[in-house]
N, C-alpha and C positions, 0 to 999 in steps of 0.2 A: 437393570439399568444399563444404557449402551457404554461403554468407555472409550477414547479419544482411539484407544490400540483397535476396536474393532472397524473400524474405517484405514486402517493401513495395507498397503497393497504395494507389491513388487511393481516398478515401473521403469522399461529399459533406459538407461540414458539415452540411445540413439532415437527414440521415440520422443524426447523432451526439445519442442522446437526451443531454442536457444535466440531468433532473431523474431521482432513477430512480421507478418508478411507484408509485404511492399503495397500490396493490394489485398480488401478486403471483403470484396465483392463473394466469394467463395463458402462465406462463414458457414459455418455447419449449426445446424438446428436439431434438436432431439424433440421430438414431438410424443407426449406422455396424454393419451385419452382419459378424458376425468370425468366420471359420473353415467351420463344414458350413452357416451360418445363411445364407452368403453366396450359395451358391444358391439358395435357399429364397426369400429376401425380395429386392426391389430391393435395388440398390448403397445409396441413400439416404434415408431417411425423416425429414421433417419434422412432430414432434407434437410433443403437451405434456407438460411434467413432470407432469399429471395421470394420462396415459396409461402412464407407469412402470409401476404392479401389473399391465399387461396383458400389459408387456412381458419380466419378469423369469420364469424357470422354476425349476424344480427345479433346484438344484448350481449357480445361479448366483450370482455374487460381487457383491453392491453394495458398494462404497466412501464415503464420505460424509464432504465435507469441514466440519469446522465453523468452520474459522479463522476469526480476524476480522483487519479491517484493524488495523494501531497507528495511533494517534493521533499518526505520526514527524514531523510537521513542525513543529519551535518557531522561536517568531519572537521573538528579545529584542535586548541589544546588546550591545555588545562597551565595554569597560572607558574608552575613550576617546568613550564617548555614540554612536558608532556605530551604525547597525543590522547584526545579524547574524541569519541564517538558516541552521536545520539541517533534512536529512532524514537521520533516522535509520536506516539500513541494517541492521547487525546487532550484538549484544551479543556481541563477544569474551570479556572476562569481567564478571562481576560488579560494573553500572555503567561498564563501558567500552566505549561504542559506537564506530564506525565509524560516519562519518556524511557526506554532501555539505552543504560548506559554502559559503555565500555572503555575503557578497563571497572566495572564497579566499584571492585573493594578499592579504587585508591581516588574514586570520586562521589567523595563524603558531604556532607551538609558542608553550610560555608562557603563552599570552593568554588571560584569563579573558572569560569570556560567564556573562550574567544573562537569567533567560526569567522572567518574572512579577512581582511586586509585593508588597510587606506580608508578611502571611504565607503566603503560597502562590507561593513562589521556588524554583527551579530553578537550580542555577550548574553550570558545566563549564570545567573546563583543558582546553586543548588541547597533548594529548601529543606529537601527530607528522602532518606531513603528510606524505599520502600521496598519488602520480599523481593527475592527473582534478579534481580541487578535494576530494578525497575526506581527510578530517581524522579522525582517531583523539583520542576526549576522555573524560575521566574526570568523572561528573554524581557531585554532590554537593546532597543534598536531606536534609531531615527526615522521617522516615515514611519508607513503600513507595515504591522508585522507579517502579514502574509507575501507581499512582497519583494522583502526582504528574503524571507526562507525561499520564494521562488527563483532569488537570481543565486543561493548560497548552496540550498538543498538538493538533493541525488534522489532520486528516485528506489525508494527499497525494492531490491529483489529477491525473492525466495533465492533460500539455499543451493534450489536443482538449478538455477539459473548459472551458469559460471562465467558470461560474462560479463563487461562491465557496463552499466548502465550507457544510453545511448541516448538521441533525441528524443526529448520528454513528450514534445505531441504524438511521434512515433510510438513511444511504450505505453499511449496510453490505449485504452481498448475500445472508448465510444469514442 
């Protein structure tokens, strides 16, 4: 059976783009032949998403993903002036996310969290914890909760990334 450690692999920093590109016209495509195509073409071809229409035939299936990132990561505090930090994982139900929470051990069931100011506030109980730092909480906002998180929420970035989030249409990839 594979483990999470056999997909890890040395990767320079200076190779980790850090902005994403102003223009995307360039994207790179990896082209993998699947089935009778496979003798036909090399094992691997490297071209560009512009190259797609040359690529696709008759009976063949594109997918196309449009998702966007969420805007999961709020930064407010916790009821004792604290700072707290959430990344939002997934909506169980209706305003009830799962979320990684930090500082964990000192954001317990009970404990209310505030994310924004005046009128544009975000609040959440926290229901239950769960393994991992991982905290189950019920948001309570005025208006669309998804709107709210989009004017309050940051964009999460992996680890390698160091800096700080930037414009959201810009960091996102479609």
């Amino acid at each position: 059976m594979m483990k999470t450690r056999d997909f890890g692999y040395e990767l320079p920093q200076e190779l980790i783009a850090q902005m994403p590109p102003e223009r995307r016209d360039g994207s790179r495509l990896m082209v993998i032949p699947k089935g009778r195509d496979a003798d036909a073409r090399p094992a691997f071809q490297h071209r560009l998403f512009s190259d797609l229409p040359e690529l696709l035939r008759p009976g063949d299936c594109l997918v196309l993903n449009n998702s966007r990132v969420l805007p999961a990561r709020l930064i407010g505090t916790r009821r004792s002036g604290g700072a707290a930090e959430l990344l939002l994982l997934r909506e169980e139900t209706t305003n009830v996310w799962e979320a990684l929470a930090k500082p964990a051990k000192r954001i317990r069931p009970g404990e209310r969290l505030t994310f924004g100011t005046g009128g544009n506030v975000l609040r959440a109980e926290v229901l239950e914890a769960r393994g991992g730092g991982v905290r189950l909480l019920r948001f309570d906002c005025e208006g669309v909760f998804t709107e709210r998180l989009a004017a309050l929420g940051g964009m999460p970035l992996p680890p390698y990334i160091t800096r700080r989030p930037g414009d959201p249409g810009r960091d996102q990839t479609g």
